[in-house]
C-alpha positions in Angstrom: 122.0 104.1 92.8 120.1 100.9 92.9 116.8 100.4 94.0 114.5 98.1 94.4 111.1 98.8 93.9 108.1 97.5 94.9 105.4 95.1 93.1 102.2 93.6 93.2 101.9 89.9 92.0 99.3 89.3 89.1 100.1 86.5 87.0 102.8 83.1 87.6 104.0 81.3 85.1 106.9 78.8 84.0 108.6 80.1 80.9 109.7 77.6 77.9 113.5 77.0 80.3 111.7 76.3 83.7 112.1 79.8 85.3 109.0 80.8 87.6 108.0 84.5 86.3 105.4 86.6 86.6 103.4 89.6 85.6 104.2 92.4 88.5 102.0 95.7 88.6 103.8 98.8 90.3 101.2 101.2 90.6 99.4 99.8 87.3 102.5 99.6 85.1 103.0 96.0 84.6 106.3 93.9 83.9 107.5 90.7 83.5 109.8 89.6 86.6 111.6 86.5 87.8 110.5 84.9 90.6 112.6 82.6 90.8 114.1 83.8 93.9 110.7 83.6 96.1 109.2 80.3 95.4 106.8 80.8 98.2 105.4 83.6 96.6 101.8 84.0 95.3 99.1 85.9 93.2 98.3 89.3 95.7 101.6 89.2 97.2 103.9 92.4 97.2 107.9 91.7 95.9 110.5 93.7 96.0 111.9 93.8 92.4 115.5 94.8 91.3 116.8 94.4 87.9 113.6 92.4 86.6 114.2 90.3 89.8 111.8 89.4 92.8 114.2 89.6 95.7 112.1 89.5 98.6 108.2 89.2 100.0 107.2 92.6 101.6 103.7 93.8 103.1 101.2 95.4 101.2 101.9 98.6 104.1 105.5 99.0 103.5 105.2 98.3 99.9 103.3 101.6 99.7 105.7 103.5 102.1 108.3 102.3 99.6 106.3 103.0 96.5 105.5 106.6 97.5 109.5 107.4 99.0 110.3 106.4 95.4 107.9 108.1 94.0 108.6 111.7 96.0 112.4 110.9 94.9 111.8 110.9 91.1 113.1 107.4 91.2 110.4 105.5 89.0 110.9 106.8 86.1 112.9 104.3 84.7 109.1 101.6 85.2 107.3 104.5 82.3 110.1 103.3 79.8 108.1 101.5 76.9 108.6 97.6 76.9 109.2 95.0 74.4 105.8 93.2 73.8 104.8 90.3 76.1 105.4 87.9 73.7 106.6 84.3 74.3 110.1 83.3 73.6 111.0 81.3 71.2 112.5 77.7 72.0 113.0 76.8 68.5 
């Protein structure tokens, strides 16, 4: 099944090819995440993320209806996976 899961906005950024991305908490795990597809989006706001994706705005309310459904499902576990280090890309 996909999902898409719920995220609050920290951090956004350009990286070094022009995509907007940005650090996204889900209930204190944090991830890198295109935002690309919400321009209007900003620090506080609440994304729906799929695949490393910010698909949609959402209320902080529903976000944590969606969060918790998830949660109850066992469907997060896939956000406790460790991460390759936030570390820049390379252009070079």
């Amino acid at each position: 099944m996909c999902l898409g899961v719920p995220g609050k906005v920290l951090t956004i950024e350009e990286n070094p090819f022009g995509m907007t991305m940005g650090r996204v908490s889900f209930a204190g795990i944090i991830k890198h995440v295109c935002l690309a597809y919400v321009p209007e989006i900003q620090i506080g706001d609440y994304v729906v993320v799929h695949v490393g994706f910010a698909i949609s705005k959402i209320d902080e309310a529903e976000a944590a209806k969606v969060f918790e459904f998830l949660r109850e499902m066992g469907e997060l576990d896939e956000l406790e996976l460790p991460q390759p280090a936030d570390t820049p890309v390379s252009t070079a």
